[in-house]
DSSP file (Angstrom, degrees, kcal/mol; ACC not computed):
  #  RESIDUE AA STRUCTURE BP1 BP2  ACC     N-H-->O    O-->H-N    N-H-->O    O-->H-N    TCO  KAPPA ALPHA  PHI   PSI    X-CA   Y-CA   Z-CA
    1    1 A X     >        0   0    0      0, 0.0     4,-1.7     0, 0.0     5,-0.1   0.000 360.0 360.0 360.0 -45.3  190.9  -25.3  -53.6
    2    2 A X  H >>  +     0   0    0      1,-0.2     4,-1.3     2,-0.2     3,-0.6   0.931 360.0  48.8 -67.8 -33.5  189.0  -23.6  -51.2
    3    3 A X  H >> S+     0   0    0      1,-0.2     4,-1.7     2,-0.2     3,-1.1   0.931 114.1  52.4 -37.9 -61.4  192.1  -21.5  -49.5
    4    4 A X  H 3> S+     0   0    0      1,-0.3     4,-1.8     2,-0.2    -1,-0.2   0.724 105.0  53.4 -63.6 -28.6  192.9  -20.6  -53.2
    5    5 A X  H <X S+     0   0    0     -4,-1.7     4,-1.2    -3,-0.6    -1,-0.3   0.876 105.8  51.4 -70.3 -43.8  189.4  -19.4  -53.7
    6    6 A X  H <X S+     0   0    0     -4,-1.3     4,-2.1    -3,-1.1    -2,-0.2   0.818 108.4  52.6 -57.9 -36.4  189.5  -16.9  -50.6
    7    7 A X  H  X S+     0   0    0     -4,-1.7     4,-2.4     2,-0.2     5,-0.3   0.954 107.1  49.9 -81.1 -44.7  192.8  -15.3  -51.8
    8    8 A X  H >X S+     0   0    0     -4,-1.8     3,-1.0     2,-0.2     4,-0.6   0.730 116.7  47.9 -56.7 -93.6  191.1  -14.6  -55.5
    9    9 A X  H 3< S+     0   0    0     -4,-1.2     3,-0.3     1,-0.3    -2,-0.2   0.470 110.5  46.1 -46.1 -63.7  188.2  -13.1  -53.2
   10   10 A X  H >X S+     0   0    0     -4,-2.1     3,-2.5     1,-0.3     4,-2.1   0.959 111.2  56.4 -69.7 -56.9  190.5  -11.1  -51.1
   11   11 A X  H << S+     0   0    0     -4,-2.4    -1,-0.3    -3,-1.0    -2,-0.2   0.872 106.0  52.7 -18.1 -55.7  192.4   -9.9  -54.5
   12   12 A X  T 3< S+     0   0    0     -4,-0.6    -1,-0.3    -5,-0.3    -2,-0.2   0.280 105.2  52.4-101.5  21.1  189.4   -8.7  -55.8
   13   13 A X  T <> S+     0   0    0     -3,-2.5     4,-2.5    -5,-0.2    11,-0.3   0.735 113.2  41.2 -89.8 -49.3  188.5   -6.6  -53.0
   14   14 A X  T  < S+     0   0    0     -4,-2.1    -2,-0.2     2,-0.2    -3,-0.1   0.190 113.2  51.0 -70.8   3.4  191.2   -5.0  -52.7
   15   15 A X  T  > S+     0   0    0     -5,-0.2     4,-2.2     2,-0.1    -1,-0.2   0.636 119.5  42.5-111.5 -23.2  191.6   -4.5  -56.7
   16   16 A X  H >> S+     0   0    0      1,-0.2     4,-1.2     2,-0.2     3,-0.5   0.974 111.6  57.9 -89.6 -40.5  187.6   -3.1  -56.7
   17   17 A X  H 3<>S+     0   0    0     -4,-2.5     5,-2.1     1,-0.3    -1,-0.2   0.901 107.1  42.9 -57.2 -29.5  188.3   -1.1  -53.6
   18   18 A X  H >45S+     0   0    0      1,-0.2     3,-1.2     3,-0.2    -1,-0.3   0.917 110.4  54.7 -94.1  -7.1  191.0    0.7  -55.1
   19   19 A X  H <<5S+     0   0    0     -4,-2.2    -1,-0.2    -3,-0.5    -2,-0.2   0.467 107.5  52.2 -68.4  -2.8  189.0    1.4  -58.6
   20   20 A X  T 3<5S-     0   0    0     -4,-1.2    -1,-0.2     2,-0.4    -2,-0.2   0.316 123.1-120.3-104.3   7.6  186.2    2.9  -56.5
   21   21 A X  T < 5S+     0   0    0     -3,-1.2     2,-0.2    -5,-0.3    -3,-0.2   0.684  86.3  49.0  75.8   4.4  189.2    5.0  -55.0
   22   22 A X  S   <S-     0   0    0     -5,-2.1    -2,-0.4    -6,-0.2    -1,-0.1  -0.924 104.9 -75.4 177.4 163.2  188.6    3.7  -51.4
   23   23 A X        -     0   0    0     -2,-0.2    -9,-0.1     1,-0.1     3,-0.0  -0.418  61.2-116.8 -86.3 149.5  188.0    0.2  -49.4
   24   24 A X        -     0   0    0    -11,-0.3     4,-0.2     1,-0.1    -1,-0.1   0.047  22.9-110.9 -57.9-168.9  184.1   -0.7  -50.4
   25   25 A X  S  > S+     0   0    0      2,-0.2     4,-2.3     3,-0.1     5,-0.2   0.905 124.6  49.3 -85.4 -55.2  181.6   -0.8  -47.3
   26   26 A X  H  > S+     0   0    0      1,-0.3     4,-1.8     2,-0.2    -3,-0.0   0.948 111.0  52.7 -73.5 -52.8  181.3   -4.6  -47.6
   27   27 A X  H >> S+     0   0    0      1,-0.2     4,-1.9     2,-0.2     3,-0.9   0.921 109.4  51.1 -47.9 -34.1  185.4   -4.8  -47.8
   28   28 A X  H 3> S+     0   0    0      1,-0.4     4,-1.9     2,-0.2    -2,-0.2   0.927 103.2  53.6 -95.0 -30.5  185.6   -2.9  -44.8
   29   29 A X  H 3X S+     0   0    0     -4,-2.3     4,-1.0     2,-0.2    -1,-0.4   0.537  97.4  63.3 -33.7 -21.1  183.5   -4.8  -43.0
   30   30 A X  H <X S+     0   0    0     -4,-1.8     4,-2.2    -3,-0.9     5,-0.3   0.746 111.7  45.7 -64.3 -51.2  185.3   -8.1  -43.7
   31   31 A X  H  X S+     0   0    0     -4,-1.9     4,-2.5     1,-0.2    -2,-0.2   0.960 105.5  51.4 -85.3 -23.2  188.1   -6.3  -41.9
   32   32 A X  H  X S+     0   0    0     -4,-1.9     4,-1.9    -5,-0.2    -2,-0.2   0.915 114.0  51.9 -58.8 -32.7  186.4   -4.9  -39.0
   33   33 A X  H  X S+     0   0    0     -4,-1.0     4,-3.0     2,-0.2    -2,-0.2   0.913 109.9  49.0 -48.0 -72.1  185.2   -8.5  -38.6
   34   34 A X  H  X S+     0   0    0     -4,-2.2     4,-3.0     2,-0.2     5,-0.3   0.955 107.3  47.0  -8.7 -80.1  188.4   -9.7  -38.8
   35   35 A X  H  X S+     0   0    0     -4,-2.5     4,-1.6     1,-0.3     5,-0.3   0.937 112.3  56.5 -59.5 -41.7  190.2   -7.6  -36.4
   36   36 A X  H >X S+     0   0    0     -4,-1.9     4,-1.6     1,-0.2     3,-0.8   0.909 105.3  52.0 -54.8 -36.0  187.2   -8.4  -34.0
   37   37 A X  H 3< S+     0   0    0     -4,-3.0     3,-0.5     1,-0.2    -2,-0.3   0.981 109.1  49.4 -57.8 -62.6  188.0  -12.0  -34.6
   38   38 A X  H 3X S+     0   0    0     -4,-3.0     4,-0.8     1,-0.2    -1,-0.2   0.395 109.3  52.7 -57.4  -9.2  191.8  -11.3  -33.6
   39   39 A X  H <X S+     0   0    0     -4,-1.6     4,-2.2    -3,-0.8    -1,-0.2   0.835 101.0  55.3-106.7 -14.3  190.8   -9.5  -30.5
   40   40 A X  H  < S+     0   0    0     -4,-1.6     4,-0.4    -3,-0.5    -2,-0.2   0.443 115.5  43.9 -68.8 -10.3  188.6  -12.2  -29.1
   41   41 A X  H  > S+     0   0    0     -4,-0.2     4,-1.9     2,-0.1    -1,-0.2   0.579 111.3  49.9-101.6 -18.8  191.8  -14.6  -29.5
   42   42 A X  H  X S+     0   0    0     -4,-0.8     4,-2.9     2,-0.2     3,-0.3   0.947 113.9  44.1 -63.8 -44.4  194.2  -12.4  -28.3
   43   43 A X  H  < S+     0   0    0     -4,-2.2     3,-0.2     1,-0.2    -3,-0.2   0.951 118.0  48.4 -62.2 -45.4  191.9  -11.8  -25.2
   44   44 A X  H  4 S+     0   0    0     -4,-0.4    -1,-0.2     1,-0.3    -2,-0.2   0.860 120.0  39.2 -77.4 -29.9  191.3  -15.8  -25.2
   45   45 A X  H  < S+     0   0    0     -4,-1.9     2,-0.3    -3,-0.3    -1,-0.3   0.638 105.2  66.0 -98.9  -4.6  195.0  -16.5  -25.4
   46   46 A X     <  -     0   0    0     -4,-2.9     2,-0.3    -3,-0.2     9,-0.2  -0.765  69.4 -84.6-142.0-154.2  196.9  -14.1  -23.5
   47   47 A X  E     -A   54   0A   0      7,-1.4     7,-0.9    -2,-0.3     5,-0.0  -0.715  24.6-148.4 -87.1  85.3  198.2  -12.3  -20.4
   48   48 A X  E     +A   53   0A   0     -2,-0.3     2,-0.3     5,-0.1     5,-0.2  -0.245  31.7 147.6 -96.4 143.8  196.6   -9.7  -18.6
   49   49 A X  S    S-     0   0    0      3,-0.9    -2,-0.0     0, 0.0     3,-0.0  -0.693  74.2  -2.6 172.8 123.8  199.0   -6.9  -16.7
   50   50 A X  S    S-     0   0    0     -2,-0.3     3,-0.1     1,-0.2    -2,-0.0   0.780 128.7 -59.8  70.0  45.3  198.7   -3.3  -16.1
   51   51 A X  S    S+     0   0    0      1,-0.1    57,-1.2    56,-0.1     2,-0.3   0.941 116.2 102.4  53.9  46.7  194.9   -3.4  -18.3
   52   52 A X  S    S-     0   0    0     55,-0.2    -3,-0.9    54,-0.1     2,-0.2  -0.868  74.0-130.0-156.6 133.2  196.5   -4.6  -21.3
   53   53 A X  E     -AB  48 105A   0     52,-1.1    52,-2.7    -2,-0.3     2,-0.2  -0.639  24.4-160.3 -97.8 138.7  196.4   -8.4  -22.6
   54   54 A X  E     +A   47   0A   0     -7,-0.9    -7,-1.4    -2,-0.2     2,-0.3  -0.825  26.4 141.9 -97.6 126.8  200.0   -9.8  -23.6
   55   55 A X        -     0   0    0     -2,-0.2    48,-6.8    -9,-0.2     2,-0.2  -0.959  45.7 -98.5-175.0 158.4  200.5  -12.8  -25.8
   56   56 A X  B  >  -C  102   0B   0     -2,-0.3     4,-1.8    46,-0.2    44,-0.2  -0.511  25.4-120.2 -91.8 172.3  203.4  -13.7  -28.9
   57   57 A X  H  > S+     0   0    0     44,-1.1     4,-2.6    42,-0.8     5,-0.4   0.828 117.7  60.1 -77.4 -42.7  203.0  -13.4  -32.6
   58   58 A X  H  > S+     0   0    0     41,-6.5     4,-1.2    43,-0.2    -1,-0.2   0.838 101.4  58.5 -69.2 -15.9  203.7  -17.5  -32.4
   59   59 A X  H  4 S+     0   0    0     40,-0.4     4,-0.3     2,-0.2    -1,-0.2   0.865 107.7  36.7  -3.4 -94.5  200.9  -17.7  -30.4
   60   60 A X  H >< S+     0   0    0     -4,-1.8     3,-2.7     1,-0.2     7,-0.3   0.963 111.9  60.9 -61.5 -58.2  198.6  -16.5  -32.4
   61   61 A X  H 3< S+     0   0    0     -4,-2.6    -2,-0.2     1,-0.3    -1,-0.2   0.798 109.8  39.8 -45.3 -50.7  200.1  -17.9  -35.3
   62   62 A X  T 3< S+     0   0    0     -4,-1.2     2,-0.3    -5,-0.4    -1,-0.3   0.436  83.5 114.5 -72.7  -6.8  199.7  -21.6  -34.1
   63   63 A X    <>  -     0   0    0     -3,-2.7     4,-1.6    -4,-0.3    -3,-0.0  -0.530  57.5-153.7 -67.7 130.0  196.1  -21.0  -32.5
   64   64 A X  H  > S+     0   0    0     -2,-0.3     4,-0.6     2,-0.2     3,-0.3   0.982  90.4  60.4 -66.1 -73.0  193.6  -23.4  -34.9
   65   65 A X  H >> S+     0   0    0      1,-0.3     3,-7.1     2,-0.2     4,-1.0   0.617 113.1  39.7 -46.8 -85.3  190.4  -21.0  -34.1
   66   66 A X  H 3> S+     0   0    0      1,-0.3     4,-2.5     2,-0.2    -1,-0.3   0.641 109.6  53.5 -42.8 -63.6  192.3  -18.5  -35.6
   67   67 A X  H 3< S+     0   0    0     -4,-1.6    -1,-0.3    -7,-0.3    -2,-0.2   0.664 113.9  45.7  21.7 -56.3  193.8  -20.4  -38.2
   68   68 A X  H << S+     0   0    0     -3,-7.1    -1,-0.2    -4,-0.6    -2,-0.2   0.923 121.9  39.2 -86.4 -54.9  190.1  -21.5  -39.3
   69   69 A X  H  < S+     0   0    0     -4,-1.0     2,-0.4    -5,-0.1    -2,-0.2   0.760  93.9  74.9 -81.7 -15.2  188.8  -18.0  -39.0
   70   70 A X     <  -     0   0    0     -4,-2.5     3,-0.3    -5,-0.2     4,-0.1  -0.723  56.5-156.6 -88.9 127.1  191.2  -15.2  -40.2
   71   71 A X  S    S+     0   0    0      1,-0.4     2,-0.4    -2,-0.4    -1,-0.1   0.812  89.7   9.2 -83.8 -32.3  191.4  -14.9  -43.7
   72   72 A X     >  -     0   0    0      1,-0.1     4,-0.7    -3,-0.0    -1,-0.4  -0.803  63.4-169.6-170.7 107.8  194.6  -13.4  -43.4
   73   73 A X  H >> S+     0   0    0     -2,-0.4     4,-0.9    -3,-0.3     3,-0.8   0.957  88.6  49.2 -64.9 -69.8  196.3  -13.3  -40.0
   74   74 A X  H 3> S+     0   0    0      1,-0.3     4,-2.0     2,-0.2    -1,-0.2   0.719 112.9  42.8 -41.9 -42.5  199.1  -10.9  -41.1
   75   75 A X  H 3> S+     0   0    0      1,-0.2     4,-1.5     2,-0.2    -1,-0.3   0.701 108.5  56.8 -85.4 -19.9  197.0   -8.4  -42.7
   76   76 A X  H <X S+     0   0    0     -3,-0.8     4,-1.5    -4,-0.7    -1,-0.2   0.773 105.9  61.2 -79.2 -31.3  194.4   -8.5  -39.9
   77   77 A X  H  X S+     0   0    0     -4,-0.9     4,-1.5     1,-0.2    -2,-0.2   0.956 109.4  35.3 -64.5 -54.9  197.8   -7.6  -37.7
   78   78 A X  H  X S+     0   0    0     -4,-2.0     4,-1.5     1,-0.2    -1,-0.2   0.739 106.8  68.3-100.2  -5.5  198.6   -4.5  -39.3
   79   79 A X  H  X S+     0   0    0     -4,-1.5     4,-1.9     2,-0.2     5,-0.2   0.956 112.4  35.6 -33.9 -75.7  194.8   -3.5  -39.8
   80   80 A X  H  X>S+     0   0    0     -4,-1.5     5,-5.0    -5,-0.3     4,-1.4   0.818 112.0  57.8 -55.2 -26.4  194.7   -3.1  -36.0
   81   81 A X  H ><5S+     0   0    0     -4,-1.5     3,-0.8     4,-0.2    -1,-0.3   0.933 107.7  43.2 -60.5 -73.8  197.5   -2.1  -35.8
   82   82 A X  H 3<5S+     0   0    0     -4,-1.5    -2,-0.2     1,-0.2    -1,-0.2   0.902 109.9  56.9 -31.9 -74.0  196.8    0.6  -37.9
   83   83 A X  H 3<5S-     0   0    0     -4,-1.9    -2,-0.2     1,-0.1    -1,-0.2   0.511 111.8-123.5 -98.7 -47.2  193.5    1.1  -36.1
   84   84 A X  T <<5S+     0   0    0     -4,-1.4    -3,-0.2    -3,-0.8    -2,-0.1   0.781  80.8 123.6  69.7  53.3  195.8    1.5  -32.6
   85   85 A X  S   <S+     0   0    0     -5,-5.0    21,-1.4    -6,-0.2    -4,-0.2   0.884  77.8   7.9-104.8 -31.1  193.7   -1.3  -31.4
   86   86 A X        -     0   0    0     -6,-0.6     2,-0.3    19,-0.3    19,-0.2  -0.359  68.1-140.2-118.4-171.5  197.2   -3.3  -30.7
   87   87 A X        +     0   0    0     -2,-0.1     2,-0.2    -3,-0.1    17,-0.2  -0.925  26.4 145.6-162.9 152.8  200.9   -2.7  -30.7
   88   88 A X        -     0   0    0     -2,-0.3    15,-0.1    15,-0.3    13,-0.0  -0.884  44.7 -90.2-176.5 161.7  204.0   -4.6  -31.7
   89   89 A X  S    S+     0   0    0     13,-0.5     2,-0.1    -2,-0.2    -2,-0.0  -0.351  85.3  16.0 -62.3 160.9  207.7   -3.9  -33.2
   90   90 A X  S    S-     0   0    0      1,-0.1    -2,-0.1     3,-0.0     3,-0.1  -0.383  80.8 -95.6  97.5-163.8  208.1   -3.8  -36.6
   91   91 A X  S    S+     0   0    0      1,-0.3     2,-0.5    -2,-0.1    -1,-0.1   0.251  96.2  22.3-100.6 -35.6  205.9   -3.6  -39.7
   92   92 A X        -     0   0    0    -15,-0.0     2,-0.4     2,-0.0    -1,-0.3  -0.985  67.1-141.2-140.0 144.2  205.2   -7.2  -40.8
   93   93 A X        -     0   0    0     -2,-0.5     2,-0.4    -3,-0.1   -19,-0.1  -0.952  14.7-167.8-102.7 124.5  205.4  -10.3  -39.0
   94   94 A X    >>  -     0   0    0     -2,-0.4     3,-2.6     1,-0.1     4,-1.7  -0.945  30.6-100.0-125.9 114.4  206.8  -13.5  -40.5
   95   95 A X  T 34 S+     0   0    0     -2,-0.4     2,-2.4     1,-0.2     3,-0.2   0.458 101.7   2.0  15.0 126.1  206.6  -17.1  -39.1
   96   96 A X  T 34 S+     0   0    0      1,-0.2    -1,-0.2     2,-0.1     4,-0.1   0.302 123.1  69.7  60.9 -26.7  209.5  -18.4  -37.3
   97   97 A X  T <4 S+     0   0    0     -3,-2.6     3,-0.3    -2,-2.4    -1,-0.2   0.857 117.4  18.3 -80.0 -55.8  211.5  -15.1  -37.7
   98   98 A X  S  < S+     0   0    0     -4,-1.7   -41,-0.2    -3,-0.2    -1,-0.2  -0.350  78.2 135.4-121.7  45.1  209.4  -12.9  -35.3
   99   99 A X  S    S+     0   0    0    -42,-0.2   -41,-6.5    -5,-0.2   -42,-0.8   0.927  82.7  44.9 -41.9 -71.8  207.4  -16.0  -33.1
  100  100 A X  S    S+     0   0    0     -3,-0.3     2,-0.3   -43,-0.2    -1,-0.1   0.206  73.5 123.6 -75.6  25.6  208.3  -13.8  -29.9
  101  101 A X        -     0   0    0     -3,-0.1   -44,-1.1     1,-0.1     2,-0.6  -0.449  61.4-136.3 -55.6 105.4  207.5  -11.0  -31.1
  102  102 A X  B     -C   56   0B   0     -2,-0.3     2,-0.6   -46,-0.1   -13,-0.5  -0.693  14.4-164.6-116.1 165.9  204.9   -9.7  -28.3
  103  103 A X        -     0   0    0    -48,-6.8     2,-0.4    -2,-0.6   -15,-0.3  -0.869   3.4-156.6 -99.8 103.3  202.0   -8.2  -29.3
  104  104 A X        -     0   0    0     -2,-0.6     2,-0.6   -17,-0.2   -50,-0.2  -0.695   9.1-147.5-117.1 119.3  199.7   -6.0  -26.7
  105  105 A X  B     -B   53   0A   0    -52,-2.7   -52,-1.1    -2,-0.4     3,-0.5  -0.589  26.0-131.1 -84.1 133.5  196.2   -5.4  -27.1
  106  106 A X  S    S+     0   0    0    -21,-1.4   -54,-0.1    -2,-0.6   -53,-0.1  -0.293  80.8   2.9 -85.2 169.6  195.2   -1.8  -25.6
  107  107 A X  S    S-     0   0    0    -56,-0.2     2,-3.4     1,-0.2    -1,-0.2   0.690  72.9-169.6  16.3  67.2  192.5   -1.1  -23.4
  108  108 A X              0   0    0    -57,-1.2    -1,-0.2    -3,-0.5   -56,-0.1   0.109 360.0 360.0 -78.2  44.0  191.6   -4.9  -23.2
  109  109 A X              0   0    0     -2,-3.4    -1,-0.3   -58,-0.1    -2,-0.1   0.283 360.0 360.0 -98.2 360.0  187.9   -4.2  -21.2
């Protein structure tokens, strides 16, 4: 129940954000939050070399913290992504397909 409840939340952030023409303030904090969430577990789970932390998408994907705290792993991915706070191939990452998939967080200081 509760999972099901966060995705109706997250729906209707994204359905008010785009009737105001843009993500609210409050939505976009929920992702800045996020992505801060996702770089404090990349940092905690992976590999440091040549000032840039290293780590897979199955990684992350199998980390509990994250798990508990990212409302949505995927979307938190391409936020940052977005953002050029990370890097990886591709556009979307799915489970099992793209596990080694690695992901590299810039300027990880």
């Amino acid at each position: 129940f509760f999972i099901s409840c966060r995705r109706t939340n997250s729906r209707r952030w994204r359905r008010r954000a785009k009737q105001a023409g843009g993500m609210s303030n409050e939505a976009s904090q929920g992702v800045e939050h996020d992505i801060k969430l996702l770089v404090e577990g990349i940092k905690r789970l992976g590999a440091e070399k040549d000032g840039e932390i290293f780590t897979t998408f199955g990684e992350i994907f199998k980390d509990e913290v994250l798990e508990q705290q990212l409302e949505s792993l995927v979307g938190s991915l391409k936020a940052a992504k977005k953002r050029g706070i990370l890097t990886f191939e591709g556009e979307m990452l799915l489970q099992g397909a793209h596990d080694n998939v690695v992901i590299s967080l810039k300027n990880a200081s």
